[in-house]
KOLDO-301339 format. One record per residue (C-alpha): residue number from 1; residue in three letters; chain; x, y, z. Coordinates in Angstrom, 3 decimals. Example, Ala and Ser with C-alpha at 12.3 -4.5 7.8 and 13.67 -1.06 7.14 Angstrom:
2
<pos = 1; code = ALA; unit = A; east = 12.300; north = -4.500; up = 7.800>
<pos = 2; code = SER; unit = A; east = 13.670; north = -1.060; up = 7.140>
//
This chain:
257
<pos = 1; code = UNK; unit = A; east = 55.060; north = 64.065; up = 29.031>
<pos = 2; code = UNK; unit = A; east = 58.058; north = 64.886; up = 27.927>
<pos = 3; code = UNK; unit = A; east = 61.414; north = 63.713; up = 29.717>
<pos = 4; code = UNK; unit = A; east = 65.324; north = 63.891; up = 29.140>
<pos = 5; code = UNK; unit = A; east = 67.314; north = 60.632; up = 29.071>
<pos = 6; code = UNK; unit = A; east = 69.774; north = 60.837; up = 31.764>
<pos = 7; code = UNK; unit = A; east = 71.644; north = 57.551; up = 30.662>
<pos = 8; code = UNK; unit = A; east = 73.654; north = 56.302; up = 28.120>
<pos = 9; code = UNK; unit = A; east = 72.133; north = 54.654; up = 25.114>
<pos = 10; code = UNK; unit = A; east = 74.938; north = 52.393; up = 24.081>
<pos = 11; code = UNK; unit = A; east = 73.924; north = 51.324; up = 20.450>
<pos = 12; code = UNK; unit = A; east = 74.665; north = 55.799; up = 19.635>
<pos = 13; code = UNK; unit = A; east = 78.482; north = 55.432; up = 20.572>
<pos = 14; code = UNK; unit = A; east = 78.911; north = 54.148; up = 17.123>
<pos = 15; code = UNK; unit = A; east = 77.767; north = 57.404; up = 15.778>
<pos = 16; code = UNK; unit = A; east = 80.179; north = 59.712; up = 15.124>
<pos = 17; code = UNK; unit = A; east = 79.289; north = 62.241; up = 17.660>
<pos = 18; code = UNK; unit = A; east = 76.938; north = 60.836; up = 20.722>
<pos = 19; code = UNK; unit = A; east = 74.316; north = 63.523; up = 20.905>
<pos = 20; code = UNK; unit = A; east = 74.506; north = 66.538; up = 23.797>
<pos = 21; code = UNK; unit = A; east = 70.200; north = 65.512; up = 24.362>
<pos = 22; code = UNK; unit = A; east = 68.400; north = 63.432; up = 23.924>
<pos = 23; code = UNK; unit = A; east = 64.517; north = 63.842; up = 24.894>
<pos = 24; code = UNK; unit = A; east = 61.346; north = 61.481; up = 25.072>
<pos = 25; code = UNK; unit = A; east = 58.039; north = 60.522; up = 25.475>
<pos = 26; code = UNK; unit = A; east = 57.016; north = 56.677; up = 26.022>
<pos = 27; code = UNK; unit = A; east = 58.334; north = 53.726; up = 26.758>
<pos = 28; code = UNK; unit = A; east = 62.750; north = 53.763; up = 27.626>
<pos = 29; code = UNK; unit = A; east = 62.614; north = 50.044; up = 28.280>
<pos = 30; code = UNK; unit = A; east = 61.991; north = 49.661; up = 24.476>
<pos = 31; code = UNK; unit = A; east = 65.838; north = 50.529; up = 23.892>
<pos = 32; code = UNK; unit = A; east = 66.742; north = 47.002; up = 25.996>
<pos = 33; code = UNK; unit = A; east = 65.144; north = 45.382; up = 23.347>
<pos = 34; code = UNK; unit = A; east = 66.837; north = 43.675; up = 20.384>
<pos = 35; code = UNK; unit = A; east = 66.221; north = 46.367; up = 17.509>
<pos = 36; code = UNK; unit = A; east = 66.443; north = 46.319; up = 13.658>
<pos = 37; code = UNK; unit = A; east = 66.111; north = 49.621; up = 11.663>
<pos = 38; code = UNK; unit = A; east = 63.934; north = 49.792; up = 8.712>
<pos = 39; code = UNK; unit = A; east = 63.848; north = 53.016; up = 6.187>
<pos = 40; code = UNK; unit = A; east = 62.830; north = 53.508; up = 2.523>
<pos = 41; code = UNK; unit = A; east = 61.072; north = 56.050; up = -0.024>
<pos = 42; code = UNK; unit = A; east = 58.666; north = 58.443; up = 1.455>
<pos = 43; code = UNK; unit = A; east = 56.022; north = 57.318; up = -2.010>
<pos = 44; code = UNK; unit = A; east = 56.429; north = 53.614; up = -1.798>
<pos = 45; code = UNK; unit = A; east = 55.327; north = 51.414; up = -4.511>
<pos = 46; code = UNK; unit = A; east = 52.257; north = 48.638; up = -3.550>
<pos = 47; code = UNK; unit = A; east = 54.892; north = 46.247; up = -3.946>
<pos = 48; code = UNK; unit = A; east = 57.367; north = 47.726; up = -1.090>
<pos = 49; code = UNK; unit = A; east = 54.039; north = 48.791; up = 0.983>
<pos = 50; code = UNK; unit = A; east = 52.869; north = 45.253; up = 1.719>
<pos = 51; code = UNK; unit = A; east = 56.227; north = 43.902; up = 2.051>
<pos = 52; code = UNK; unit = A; east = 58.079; north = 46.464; up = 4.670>
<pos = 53; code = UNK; unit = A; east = 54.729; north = 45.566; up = 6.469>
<pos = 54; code = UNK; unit = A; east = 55.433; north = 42.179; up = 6.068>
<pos = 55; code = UNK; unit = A; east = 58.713; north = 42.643; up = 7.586>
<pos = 56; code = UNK; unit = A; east = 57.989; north = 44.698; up = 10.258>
<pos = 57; code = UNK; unit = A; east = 55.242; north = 42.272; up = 11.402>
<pos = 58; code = UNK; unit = A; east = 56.898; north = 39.397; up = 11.420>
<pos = 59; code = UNK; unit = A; east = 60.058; north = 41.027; up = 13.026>
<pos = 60; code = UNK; unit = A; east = 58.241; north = 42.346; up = 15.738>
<pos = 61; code = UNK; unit = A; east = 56.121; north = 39.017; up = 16.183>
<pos = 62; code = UNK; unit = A; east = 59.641; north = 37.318; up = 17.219>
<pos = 63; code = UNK; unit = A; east = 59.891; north = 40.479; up = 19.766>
<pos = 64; code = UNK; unit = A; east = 62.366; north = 42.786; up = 18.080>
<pos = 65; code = UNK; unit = A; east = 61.781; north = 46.399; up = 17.987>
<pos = 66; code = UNK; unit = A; east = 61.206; north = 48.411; up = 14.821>
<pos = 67; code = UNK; unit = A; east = 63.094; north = 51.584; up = 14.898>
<pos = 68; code = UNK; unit = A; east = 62.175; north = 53.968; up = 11.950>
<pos = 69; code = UNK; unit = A; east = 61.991; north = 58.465; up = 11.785>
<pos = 70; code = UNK; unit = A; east = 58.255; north = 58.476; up = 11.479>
<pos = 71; code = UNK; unit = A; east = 58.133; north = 59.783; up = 8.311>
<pos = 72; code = UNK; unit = A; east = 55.523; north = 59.298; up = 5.277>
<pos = 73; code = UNK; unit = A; east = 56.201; north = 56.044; up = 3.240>
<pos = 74; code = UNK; unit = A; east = 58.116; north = 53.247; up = 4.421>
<pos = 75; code = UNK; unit = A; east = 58.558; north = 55.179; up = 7.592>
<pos = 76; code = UNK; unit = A; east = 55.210; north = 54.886; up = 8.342>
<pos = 77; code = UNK; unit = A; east = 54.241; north = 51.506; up = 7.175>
<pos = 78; code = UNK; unit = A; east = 57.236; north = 49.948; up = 9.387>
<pos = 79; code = UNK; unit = A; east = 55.614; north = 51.405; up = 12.568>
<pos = 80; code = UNK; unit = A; east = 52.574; north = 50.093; up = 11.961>
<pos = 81; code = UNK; unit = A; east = 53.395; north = 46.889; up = 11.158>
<pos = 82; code = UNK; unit = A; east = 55.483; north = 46.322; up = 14.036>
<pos = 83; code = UNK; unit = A; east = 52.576; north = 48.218; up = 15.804>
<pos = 84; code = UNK; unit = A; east = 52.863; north = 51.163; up = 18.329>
<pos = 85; code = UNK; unit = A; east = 53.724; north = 48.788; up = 21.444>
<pos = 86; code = UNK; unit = A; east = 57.223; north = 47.595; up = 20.086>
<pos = 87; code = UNK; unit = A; east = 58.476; north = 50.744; up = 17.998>
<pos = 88; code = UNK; unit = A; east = 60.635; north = 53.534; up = 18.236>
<pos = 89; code = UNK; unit = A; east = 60.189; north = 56.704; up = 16.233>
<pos = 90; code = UNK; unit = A; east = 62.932; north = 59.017; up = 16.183>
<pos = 91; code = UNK; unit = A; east = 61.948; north = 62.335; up = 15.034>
<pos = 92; code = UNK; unit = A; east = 63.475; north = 65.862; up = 13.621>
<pos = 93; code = UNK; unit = A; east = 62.109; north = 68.299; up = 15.919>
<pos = 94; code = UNK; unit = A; east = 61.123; north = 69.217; up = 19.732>
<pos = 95; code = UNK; unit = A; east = 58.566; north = 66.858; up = 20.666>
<pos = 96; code = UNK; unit = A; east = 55.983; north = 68.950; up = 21.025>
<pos = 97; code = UNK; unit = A; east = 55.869; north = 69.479; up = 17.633>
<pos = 98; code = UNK; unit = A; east = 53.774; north = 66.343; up = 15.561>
<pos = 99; code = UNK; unit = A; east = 55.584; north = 66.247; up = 12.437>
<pos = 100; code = UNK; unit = A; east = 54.553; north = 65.572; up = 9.885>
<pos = 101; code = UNK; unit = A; east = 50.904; north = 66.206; up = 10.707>
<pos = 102; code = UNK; unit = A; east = 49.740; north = 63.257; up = 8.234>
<pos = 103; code = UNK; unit = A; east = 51.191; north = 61.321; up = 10.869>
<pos = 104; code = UNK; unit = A; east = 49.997; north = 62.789; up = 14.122>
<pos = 105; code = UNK; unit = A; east = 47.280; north = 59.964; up = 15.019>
<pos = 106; code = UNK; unit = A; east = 50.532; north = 57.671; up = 14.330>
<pos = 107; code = UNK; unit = A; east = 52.816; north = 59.634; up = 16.451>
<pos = 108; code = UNK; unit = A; east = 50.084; north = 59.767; up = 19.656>
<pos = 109; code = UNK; unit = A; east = 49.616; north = 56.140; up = 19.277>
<pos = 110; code = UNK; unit = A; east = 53.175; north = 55.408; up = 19.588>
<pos = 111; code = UNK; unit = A; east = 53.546; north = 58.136; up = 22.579>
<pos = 112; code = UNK; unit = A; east = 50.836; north = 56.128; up = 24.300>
<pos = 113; code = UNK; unit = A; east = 52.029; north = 52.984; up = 23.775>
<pos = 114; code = UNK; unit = A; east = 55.790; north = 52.794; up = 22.310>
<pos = 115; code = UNK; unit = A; east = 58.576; north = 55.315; up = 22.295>
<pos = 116; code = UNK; unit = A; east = 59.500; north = 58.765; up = 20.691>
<pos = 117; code = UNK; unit = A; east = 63.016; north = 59.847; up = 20.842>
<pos = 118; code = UNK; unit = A; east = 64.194; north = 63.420; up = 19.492>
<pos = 119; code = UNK; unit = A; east = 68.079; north = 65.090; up = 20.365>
<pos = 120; code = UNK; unit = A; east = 66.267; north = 68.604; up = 19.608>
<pos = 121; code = UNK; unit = A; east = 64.231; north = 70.912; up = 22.620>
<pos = 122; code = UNK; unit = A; east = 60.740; north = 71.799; up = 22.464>
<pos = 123; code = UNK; unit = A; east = 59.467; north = 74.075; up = 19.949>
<pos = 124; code = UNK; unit = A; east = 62.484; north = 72.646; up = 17.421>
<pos = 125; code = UNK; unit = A; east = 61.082; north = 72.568; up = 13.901>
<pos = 126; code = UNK; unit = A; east = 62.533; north = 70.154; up = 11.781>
<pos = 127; code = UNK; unit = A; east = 64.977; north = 71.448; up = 9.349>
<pos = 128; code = UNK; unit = A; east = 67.105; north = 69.840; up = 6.742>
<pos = 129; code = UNK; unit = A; east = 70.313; north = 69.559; up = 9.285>
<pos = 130; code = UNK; unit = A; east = 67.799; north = 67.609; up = 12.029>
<pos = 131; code = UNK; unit = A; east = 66.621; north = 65.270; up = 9.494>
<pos = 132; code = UNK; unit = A; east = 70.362; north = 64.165; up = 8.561>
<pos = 133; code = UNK; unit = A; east = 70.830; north = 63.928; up = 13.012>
<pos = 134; code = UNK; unit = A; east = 67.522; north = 62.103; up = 12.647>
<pos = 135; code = UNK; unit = A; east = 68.530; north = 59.427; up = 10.598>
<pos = 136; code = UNK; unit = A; east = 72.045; north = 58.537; up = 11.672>
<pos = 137; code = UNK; unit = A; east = 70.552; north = 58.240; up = 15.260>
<pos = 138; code = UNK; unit = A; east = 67.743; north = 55.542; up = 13.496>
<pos = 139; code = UNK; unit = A; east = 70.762; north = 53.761; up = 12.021>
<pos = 140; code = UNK; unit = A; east = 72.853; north = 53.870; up = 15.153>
<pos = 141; code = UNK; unit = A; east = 69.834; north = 52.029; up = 16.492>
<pos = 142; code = UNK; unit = A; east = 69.694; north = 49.223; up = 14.974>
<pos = 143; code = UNK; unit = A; east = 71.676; north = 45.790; up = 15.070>
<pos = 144; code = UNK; unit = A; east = 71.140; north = 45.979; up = 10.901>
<pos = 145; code = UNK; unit = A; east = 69.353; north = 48.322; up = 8.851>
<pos = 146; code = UNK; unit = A; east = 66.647; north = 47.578; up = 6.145>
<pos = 147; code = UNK; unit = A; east = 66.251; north = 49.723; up = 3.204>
<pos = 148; code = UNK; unit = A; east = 63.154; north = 48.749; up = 1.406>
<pos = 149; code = UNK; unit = A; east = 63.053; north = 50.934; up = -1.403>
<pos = 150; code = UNK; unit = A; east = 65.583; north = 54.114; up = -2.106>
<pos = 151; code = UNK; unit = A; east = 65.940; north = 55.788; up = -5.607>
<pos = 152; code = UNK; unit = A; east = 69.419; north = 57.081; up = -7.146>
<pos = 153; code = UNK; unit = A; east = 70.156; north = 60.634; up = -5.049>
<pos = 154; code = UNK; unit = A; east = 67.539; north = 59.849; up = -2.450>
<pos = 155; code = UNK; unit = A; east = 68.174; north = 61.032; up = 1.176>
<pos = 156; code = UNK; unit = A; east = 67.770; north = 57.957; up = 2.257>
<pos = 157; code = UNK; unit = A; east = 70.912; north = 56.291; up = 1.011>
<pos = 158; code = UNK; unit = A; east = 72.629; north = 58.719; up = 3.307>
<pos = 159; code = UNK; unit = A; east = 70.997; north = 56.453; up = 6.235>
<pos = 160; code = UNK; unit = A; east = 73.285; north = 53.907; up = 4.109>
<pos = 161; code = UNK; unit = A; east = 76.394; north = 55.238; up = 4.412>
<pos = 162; code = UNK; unit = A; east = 75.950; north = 55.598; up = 8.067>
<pos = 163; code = UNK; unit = A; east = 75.283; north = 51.856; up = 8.488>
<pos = 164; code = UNK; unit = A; east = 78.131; north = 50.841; up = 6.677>
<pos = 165; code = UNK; unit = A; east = 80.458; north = 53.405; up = 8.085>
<pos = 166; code = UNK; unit = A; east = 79.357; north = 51.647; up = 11.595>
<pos = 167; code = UNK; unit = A; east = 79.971; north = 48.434; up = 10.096>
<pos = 168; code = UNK; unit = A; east = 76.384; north = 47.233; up = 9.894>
<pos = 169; code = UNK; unit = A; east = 74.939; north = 44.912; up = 7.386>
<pos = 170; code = UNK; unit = A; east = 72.029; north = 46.235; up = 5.177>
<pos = 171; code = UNK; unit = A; east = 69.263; north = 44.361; up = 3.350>
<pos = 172; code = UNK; unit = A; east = 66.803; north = 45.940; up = 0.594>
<pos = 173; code = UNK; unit = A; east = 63.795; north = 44.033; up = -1.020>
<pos = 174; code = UNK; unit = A; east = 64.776; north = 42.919; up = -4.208>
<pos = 175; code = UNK; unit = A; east = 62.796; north = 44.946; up = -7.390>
<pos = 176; code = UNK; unit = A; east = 62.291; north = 44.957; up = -10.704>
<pos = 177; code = UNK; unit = A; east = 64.424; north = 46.681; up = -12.953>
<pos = 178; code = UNK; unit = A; east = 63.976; north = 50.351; up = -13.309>
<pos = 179; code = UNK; unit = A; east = 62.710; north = 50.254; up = -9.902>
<pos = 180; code = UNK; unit = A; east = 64.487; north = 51.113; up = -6.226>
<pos = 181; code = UNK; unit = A; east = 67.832; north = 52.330; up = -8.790>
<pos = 182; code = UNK; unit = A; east = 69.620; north = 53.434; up = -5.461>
<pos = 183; code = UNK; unit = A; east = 69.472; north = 49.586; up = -3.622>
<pos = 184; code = UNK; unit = A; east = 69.763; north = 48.348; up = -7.179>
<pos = 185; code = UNK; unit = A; east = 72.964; north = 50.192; up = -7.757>
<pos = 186; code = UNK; unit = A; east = 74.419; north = 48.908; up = -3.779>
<pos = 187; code = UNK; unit = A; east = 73.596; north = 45.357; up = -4.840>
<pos = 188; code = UNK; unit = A; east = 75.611; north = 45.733; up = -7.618>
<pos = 189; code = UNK; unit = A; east = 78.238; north = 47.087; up = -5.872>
<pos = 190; code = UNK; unit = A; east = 78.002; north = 43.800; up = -3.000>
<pos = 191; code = UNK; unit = A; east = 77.603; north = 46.846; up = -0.329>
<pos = 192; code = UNK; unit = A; east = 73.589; north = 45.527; up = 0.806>
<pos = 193; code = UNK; unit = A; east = 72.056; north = 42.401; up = 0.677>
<pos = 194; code = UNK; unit = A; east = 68.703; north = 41.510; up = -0.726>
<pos = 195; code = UNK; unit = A; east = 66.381; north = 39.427; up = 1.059>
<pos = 196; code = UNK; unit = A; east = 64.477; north = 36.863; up = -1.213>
<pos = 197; code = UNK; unit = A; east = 62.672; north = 34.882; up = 1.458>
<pos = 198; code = UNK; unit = A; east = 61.142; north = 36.541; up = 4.771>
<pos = 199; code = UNK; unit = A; east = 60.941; north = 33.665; up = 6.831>
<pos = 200; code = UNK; unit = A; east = 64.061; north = 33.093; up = 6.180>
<pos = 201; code = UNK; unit = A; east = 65.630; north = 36.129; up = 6.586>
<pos = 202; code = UNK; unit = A; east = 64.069; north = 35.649; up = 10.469>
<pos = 203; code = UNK; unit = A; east = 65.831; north = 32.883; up = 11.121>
<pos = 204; code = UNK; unit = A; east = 69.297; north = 33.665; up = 10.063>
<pos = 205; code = UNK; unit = A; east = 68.974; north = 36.865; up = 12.025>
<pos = 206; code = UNK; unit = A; east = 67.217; north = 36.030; up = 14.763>
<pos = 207; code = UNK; unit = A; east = 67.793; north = 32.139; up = 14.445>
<pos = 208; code = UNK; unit = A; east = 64.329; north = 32.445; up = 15.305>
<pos = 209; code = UNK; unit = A; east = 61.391; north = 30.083; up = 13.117>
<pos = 210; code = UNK; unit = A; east = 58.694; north = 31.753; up = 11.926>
<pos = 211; code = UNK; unit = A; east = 55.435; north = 29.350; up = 11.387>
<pos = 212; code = UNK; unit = A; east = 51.874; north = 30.406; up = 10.790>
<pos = 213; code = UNK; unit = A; east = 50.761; north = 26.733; up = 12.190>
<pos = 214; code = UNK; unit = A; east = 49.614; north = 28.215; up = 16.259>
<pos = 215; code = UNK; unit = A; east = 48.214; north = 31.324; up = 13.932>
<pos = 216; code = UNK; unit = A; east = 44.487; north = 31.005; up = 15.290>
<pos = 217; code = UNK; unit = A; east = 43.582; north = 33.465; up = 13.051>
<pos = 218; code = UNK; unit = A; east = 45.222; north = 31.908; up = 9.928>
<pos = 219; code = UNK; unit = A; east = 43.537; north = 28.192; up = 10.850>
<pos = 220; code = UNK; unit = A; east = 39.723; north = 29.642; up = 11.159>
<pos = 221; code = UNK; unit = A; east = 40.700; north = 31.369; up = 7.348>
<pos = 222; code = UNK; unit = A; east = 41.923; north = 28.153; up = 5.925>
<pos = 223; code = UNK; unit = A; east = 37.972; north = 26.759; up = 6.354>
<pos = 224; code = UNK; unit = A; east = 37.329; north = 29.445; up = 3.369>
<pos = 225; code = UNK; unit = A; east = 34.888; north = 31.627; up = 5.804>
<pos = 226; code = UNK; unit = A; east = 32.872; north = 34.475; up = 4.310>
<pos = 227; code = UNK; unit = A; east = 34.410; north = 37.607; up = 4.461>
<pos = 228; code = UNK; unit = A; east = 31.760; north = 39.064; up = 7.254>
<pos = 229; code = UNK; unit = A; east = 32.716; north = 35.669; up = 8.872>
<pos = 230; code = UNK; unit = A; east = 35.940; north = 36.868; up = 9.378>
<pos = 231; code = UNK; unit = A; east = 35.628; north = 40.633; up = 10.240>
<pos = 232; code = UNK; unit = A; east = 32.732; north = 39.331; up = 12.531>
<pos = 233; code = UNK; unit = A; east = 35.172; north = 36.724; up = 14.611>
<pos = 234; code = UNK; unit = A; east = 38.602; north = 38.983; up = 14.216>
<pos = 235; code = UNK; unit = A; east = 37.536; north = 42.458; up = 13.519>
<pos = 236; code = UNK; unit = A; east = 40.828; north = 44.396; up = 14.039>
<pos = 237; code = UNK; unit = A; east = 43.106; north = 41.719; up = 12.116>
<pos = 238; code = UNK; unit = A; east = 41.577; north = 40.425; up = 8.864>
<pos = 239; code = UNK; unit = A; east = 42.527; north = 43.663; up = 6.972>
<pos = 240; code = UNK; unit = A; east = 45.811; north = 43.634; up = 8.186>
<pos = 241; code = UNK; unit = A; east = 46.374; north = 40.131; up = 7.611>
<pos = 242; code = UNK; unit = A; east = 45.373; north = 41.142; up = 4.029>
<pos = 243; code = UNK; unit = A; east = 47.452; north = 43.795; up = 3.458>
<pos = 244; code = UNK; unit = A; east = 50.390; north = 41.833; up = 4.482>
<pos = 245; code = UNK; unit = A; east = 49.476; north = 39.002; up = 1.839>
<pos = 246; code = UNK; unit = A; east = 49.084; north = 36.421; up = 3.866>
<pos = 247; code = UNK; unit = A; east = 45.132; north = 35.801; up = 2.893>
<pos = 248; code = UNK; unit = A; east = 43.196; north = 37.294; up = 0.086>
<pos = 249; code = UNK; unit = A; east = 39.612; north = 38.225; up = -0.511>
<pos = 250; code = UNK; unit = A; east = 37.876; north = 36.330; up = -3.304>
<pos = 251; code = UNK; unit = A; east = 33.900; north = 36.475; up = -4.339>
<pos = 252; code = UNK; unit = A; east = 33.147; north = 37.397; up = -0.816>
<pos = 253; code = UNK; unit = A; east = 35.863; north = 34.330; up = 0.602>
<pos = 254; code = UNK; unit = A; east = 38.820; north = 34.769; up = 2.718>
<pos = 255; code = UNK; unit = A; east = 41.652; north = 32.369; up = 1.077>
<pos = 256; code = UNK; unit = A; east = 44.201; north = 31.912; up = 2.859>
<pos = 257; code = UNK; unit = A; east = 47.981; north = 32.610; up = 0.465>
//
């Protein structure tokens, strides 16, 4: 169902013009959460793939709230690993619009169980002055924002310039050269951050330890168990666990990395 906020969201005063509506579907008490924005490249290398899942899953394991525009890409991949229960997706149209349709299944999921925010009325089709609304309200979100992979002219740096115009720090994976040339080229510069270790990262933010040592999951993996072993005793995790590198599978074995 779609509702109208009818309260103040205080993390938008820092944009420059708080938004006349603001509609939604989901879950409001999301927005008392601590939040961290994550954004990238709508065609992600593997590299940025498994680690803005990384990321996003260990963020939201120390119970902050991804915020992201539910687009294809890194969009995408940061919803799902912070999964649809602790995410906010701020979208470019009227909400009863599912855009863009690769990502409907995504969007329902996060209806049902996290929160969609849009400042644009039903039957709003996204347009290329929404998507620039869009993404300073996904900036204005955040405490920092995380770029994970942006080429030279890419829209997404504009989601840059918003952060740093509200004074907010912003982090990018570091790449290879040739690679990501529009974080490359803020590094440079000393305007973003890269973040070399994960764990880390966590703790200076959060000042919050990360440690896979309670990880049930991680502990039954480290006894080398077949790969139907695995699937058998945690059938909704092992792939995901996989795709953000923390095991492998090897001749039929899980190995934990």
């Amino acid at each position: 169902m779609i509702s109208k906020i009818n309260f103040k969201i205080d993390e938008l005063s820092s944009m420059k013009k708080y938004p006349s509506e603001l509609f939604y579907i989901g879950n409001t008490n999301l927005l008392n959460k601590k939040k961290i924005s994550i954004v990238g490249s709508r065609r992600p290398n593997s590299y940025t793939k498994e680690f803005t899942h990384k990321l996003a899953s260990k963020l939201s394991s120390t119970n902050i709230c991804i915020v992201s525009g539910a687009a294809m890409g890194v969009d995408t991949i940061a919803h799902q690993g912070a999964s649809s229960n602790n995410t906010i997706a701020v979208v470019a149209n009227g909400l009863d619009i599912r855009y863009p349709s690769v990502n409907k299944n995504l969007i329902i999921d996060i209806e049902k169980n996290g929160l969609i925010i849009s400042a644009y009325k039903e039957n709003e089709k996204a347009r290329n002055y929404t998507f620039v609304l869009r993404n300073e309200i996904v900036v204005a979100l955040g405490e920092i924002l995380i770029v994970t992979q942006a080429d030279i002219n890419s829209g997404t740096l504009t989601s840059v310039e918003y952060a740093l115009k509200m004074g907010k720090k912003v982090y990018t994976l570091p790449h290879r050269l040739n690679e990501s040339l529009g974080t490359q080229n803020l590094l440079q510069k000393g305007l973003i951050e890269a973040i070399y270790d994960i764990d880390k990262f966590i703790e200076n933010i959060c000042g919050i330890k990360t440690s896979s040592s309670n990880d049930e999951i991680l502990n039954f993996c480290r006894n080398n168990p077949s790969y139907d072993e695995a699937m058998h005793k945690f059938p909704n995790k092992i792939f995901e666990y996989e795709l953000e590198g923390k095991i492998k599978i090897e001749n039929g074995k899980v190995i934990v990395l």
